[in-house]
Structures are given as structure tokens and as C-alpha cells.
C-alpha positions in Angstrom: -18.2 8.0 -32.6 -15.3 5.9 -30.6 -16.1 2.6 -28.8 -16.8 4.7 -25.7 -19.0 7.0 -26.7 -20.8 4.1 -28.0 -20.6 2.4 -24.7 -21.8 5.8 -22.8 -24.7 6.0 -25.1 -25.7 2.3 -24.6 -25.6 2.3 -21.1 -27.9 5.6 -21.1 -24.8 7.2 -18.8 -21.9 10.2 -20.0 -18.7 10.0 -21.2 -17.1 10.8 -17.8 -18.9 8.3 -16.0 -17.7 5.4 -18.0 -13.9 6.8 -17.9 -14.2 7.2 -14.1 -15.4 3.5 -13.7 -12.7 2.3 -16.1 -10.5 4.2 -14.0 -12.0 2.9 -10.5 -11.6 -1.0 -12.0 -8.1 -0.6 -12.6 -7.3 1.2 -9.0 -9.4 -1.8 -8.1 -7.0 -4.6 -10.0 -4.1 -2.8 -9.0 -4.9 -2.6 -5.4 -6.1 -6.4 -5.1 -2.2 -7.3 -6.5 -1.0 -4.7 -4.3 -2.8 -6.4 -1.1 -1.6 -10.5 -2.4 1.9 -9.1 -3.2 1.9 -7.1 1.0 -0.1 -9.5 2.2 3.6 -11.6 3.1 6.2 -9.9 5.8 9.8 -11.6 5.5 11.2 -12.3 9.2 14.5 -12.7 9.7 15.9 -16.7 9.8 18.3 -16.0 12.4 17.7 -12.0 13.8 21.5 -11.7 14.2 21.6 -12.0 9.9 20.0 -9.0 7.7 18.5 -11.2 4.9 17.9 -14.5 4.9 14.0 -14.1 5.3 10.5 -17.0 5.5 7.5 -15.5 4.7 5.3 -14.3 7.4 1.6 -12.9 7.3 1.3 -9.4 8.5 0.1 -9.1 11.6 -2.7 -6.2 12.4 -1.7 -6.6 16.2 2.0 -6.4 16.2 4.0 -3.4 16.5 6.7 -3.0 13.5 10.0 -0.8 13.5 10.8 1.5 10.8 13.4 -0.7 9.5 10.8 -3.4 9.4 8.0 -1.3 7.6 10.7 -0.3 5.0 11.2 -3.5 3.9 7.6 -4.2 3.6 6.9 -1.5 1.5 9.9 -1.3 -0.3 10.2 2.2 0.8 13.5 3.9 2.6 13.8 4.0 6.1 13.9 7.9 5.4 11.0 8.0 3.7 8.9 5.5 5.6 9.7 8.0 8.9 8.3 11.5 6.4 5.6 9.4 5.5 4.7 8.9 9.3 5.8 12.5 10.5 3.4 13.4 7.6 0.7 11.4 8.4 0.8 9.4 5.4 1.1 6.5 7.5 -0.4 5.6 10.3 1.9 5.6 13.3 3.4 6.5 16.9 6.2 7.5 18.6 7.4 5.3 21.4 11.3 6.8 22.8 12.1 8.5 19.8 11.5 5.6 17.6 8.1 5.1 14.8 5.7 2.3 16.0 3.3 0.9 13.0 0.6 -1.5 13.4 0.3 -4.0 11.2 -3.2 -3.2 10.1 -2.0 0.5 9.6 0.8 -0.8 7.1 -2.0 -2.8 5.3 -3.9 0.2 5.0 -1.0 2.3 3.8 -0.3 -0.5 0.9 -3.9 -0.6 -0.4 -3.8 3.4 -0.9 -3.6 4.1 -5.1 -0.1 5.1 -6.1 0.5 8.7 -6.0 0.9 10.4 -9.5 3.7 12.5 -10.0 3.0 16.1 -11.6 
């Protein structure tokens, strides 16, 4: 018998149930990273300079550009406006142009990472 079969039996619950909570604890960890790690926006120092960024807290009010939500998420400005078109993130179009809320981008970052097939 392995250690989690042994665990499984101890706790009086199946195999499955003890790999989907190990599982669910380390979406868990991973997401509670994600969130301190997103949890900071870089502004612009001077807004006529790309670069050069202080560290902001996102704000769930504010509207952000796609440029803007890229660099949050480390994502391309292509696939940031897919994601939106697709309704993977939250957003809305205001003359031809994404709008994301702040609290939408927080909620995009906190979704598990997708597993490639």
C-alpha cells in the first residue's frame, strides 16, 4: 500500500478524494502567489515614457486599456483583446477600444492556469 492509500484509509475517505484535495491545496497556493504577485499595477513615472514604472495597487473602480491590462498580466495586447472577445475576461467596448475593470482583471488573475493538451 503507498503513503496515500494509507492516508485515504485513515481518514475513512477514497483515493480520489485525497488526490482532489491535494490537488485543490496547490490551486489554492498557487492562486494566493498569483493574487500578492497581481496584487501591484506599474504606472508610468512620466506617461510620455513606456517603462519606468512605481508600484500601484489595482484598482476595482478604474477602467484599464488593453495596453495596460497586458502588462498586468504579462499577456500580449493580442491575446488580452481574444481573451475579452472570448469572454475569458471580463470587459467592454467603449469606441472600438477594450475597457477592464480593475476588479475584473483580479478576477481573471486568480483563475487556475489552463493546462495545455
Amino acid at each position: 500500500m503507498n503513503a496515500i492509500s494509507v492516508l485515504a484509509n485513515e481518514l475513512g475517505v477514497t483515493v480520489d478524494s485525497v488526490f482532489q484535495n491535494i490537488i485543490s491545496e496547490g490551486i489554492a497556493a498557487r492562486t494566493k502567489r498569483k493574487i500578492n504577485e497581481a496584487s501591484v499595477v506599474k504606472e508610468p513615472d512620466d506617461p510620455g515614457k513606456s517603462g519606468g514604472y512605481s508600484d500601484q495597487e489595482i484598482d476595482d473602480e478604474k477602467e484599464y486599456s488593453t495596453a495596460e491590462v497586458a502588462k498586468i498580466t504579462k499577456l500580449s495586447e493580442k491575446n488580452v483583446r481574444k481573451y475579452a472577445q472570448d469572454g475569458e475576461i471580463k470587459a467592454r467596448m467603449v469606441n472600438r477600444a477594450w475597457r477592464f475593470l480593475g476588479k475584473d482583471i483580479k478576477a481573471y488573475l486568480l483563475l487556475p492556469p489552463k493546462t495545455k493538451i
